[in-house]
C-alpha positions in Angstrom: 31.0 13.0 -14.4 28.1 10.6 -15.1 24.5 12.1 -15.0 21.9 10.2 -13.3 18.8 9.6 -15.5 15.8 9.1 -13.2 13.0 7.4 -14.6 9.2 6.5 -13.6 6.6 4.2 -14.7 3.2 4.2 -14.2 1.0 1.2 -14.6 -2.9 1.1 -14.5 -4.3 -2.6 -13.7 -8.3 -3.1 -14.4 -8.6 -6.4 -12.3 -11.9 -8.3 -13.0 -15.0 -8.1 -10.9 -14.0 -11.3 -8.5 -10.2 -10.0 -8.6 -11.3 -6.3 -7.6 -13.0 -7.6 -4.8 -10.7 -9.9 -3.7 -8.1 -7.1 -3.5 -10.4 -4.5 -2.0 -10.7 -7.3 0.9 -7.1 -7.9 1.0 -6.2 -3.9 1.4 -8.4 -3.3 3.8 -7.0 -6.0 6.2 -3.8 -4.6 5.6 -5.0 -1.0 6.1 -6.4 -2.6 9.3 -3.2 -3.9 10.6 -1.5 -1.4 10.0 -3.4 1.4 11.6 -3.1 -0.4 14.6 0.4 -1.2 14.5 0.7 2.3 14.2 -1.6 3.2 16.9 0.5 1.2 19.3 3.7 2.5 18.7 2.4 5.8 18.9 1.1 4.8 22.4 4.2 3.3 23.1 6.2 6.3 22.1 3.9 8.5 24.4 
């Protein structure tokens, strides 16, 4: 019987000044658009 190895890495990214805000932006559109898609299928589901 073959054992299963599980393995994780973990990564640390130290964007620039311009980058860092560019992805702070970017997240908290997504955040955004996903708290309402979650709000309406909670509404949805009630």
């Amino acid at each position: 019987m073959a054992q299963i190895v599980k393995r994780a890495y973990r990564y640390r990214f130290h964007p620039p000044p311009e980058q860092a805000s560019q992805l702070a932006r970017t997240f908290g559109c997504v955040r955004l658009v996903y708290n309402k898609a979650l709000e309406e299928r909670t509404r949805a589901y009630d």
